[in-house]
C-alpha positions as CSV (number, residue, x, y, z in Angstrom):
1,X,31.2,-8.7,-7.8
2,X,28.3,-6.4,-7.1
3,X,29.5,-2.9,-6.1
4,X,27.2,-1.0,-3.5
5,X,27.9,3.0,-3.2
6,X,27.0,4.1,-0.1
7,X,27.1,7.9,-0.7
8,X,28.1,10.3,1.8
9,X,27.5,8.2,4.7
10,X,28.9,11.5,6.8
11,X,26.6,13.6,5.5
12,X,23.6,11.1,4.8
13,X,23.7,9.1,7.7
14,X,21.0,10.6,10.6
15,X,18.5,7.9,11.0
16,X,20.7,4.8,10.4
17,X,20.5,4.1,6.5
18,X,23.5,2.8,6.1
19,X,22.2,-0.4,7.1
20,X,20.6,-0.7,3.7
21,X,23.7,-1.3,2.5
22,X,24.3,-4.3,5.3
23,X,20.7,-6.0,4.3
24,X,21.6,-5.9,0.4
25,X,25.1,-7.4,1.7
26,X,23.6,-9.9,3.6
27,X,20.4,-11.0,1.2
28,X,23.4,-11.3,-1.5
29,X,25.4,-13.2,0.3
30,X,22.8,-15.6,1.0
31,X,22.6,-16.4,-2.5
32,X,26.4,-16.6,-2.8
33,X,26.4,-13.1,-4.7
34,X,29.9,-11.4,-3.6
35,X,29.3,-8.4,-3.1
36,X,31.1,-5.5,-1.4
37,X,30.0,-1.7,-0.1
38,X,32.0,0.7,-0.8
39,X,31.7,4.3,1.3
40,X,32.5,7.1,-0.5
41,X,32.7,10.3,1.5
42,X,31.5,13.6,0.0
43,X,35.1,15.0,-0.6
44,X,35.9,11.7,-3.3
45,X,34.5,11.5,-7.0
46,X,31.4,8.9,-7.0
47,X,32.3,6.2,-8.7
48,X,30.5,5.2,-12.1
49,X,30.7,1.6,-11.5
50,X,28.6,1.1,-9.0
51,X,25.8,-1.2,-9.2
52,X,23.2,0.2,-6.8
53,X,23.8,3.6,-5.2
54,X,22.4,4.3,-1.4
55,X,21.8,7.7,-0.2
56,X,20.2,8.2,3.2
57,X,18.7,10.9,5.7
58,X,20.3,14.6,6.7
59,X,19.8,17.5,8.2
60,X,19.6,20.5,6.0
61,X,23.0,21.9,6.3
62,X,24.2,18.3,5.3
63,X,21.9,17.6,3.1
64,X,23.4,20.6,0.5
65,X,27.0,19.7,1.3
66,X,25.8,16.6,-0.5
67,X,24.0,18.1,-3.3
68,X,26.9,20.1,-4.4
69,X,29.3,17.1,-4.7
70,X,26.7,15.0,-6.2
71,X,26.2,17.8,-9.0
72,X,29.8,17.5,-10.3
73,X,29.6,15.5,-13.1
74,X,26.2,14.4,-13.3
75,X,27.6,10.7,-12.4
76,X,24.8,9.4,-10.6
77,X,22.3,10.2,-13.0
78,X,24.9,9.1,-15.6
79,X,25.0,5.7,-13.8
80,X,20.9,5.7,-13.6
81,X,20.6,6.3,-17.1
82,X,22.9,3.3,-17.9
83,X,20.9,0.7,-15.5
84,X,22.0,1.0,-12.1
85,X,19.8,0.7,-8.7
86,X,19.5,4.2,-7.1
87,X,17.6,3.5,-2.9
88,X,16.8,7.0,-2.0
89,X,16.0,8.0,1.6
90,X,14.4,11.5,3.3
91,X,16.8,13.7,2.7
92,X,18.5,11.5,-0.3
93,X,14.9,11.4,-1.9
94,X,14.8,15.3,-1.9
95,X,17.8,15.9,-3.7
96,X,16.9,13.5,-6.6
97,X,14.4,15.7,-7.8
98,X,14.3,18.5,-9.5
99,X,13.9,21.5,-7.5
100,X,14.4,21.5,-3.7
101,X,13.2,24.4,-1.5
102,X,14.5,25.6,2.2
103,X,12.9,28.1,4.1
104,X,15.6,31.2,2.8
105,X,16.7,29.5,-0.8
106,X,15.2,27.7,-4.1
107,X,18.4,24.6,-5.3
108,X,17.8,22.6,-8.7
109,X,18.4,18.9,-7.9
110,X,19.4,16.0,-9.4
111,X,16.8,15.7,-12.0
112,X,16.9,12.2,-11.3
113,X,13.0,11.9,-10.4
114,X,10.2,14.6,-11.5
115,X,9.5,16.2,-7.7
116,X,9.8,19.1,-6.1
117,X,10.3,19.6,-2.3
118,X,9.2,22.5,-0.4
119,X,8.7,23.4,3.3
120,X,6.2,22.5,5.3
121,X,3.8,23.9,8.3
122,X,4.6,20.9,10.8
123,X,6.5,17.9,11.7
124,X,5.8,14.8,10.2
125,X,7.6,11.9,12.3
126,X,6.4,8.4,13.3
127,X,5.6,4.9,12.2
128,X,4.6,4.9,8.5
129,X,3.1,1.9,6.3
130,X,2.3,2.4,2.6
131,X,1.4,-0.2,0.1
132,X,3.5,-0.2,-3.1
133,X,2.6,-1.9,-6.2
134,X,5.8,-3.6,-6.4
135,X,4.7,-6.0,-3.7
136,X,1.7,-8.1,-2.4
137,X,2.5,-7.1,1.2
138,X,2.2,-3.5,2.6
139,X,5.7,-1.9,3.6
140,X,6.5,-0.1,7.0
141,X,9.1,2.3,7.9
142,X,9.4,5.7,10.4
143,X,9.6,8.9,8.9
144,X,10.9,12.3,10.3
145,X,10.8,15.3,8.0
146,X,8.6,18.1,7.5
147,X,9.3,18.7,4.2
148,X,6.8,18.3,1.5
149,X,7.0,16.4,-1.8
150,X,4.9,17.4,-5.3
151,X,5.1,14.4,-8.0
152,X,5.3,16.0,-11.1
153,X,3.7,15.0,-14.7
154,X,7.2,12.2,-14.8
155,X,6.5,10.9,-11.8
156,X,5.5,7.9,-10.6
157,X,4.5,7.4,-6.7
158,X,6.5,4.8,-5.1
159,X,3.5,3.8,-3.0
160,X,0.4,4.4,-1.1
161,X,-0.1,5.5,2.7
162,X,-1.8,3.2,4.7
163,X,-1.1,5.3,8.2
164,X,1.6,7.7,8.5
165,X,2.4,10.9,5.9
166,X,4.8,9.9,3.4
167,X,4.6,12.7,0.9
168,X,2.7,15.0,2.8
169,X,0.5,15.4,0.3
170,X,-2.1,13.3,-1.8
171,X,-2.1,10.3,0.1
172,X,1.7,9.0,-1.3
173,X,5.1,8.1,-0.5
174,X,8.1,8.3,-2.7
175,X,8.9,8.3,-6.5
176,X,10.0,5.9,-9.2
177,X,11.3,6.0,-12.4
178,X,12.6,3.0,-14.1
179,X,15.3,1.5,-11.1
180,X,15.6,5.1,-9.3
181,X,13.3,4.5,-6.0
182,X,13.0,7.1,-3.4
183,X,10.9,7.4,0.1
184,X,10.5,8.4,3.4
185,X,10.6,5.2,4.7
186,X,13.6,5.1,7.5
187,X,13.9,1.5,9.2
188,X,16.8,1.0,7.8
189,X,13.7,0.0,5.1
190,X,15.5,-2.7,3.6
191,X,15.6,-4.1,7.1
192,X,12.2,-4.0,7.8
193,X,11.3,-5.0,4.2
194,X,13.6,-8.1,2.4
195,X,11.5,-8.4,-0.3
196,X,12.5,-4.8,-0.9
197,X,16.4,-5.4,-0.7
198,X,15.6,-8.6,-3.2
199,X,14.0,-6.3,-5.9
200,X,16.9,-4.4,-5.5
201,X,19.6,-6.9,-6.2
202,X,17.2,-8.7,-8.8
203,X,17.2,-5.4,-10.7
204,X,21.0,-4.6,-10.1
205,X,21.7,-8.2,-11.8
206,X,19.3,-8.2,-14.2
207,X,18.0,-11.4,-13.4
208,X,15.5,-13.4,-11.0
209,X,17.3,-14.4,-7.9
210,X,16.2,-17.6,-5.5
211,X,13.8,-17.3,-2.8
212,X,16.0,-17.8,0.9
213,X,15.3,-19.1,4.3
214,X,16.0,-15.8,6.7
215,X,13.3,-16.5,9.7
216,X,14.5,-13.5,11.5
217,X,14.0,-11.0,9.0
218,X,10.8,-12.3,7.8
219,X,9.4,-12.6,11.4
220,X,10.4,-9.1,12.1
221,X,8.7,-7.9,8.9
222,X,5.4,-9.9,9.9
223,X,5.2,-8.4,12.8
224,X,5.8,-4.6,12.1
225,X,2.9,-5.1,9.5
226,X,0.7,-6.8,12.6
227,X,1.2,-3.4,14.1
228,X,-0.5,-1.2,11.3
């Protein structure tokens, strides 16, 4: 049975995430894969058997509420470390890294990924496409932060941008490290990108899974990308 965490769903739930969690359901299901999701609300320990963890978008005063659960006992990075799938969005992204800045206070973060988040001087919100070199095709999202995010010397970008902001800064989107993936690619992403949501559950098994038929979902990714 593959276990998907969605964390703090109350919390990190603005711009309709949790339907990540649906898509890697769905695309498992497909195959046959049980699976199940799992919410587990910021006021309940995070379970260490997960095998891909989904954190999504907040608001600020959210967003810490979640940080300072997520710090008690180091579990997700614990969890990381050990192989599991971390899908970081926005807000989720931020508190990964290691140092996260509002406008009146400096928090450490997860130490997950090697980036720092700071304010920015404007809004950054619209339709985003980056190119990742995970996959052949670009990927396409909407973003709505105006935060900024530094990649440190650890780092690896997640992606590219094509046309949108991503990062805010050098022309990127997102972070990587081994199977912890974050961006600022809202959608739900995994919606608008099932190749996505299949390197996901290939890397949570550990193995190559089979190509499927799903016309809906790959006409509504082909024509998202006709719109860059």
């Amino acid at each position: 049975m593959l276990e998907i965490i969605r964390i703090h769903n109350e919390l990190l739930g603005t711009y309709g995430d949790r339907g990540n969690s649906d898509v890697l359901q769905y695309r498992a299901g497909l195959r046959k894969i049980k699976a199940r999701v799992t919410d587990i609300s910021y006021l309940d320990p995070l379970p260490r058997t997960g095998d891909i963890y989904l954190l999504g978008g907040a608001e600020d005063a959210a967003q810490l509420l979640s940080l300072t659960a997520l710090r008690k006992g180091s579990i997700l990075a614990r969890a990381a470390n050990k192989g599991a799938v971390v899908l970081a969005i926005c807000a989720g992204f931020q508190l990964l890294g290691t140092k996260y800045i509002t406008r009146d206070e400096e928090f450490a973060g997860l130490g997950l990924l090697d980036v720092s988040t700071a304010p920015g001087d404007k809004r950054l919100v619209g339709d985003i496409a980056v190119k990742s070199p995970l996959f052949e095709l670009p990927l396409t999202g909407f973003e709505n932060h105006s935060s900024v995010t530094t990649l440190g010397s650890e780092a690896k970008p997640f992606a590219s941008v094509i046309s949108g902001n991503g990062n805010g800064v050098a022309g990127l989107d997102g972070a990587m490290s081994e199977n912890v993936f974050g961006t600022y690619l809202h959608g739900p992403v995994l919606a608008r990108n099932p190749e996505f949501a299949d390197l996901l559950l290939e890397r949570a098994l550990g193995t190559s899974i089979e190509p499927v038929v799903d016309d809906l979902a790959t006409e509504y990714a082909k024509w998202r990308r006709a719109l860059i």
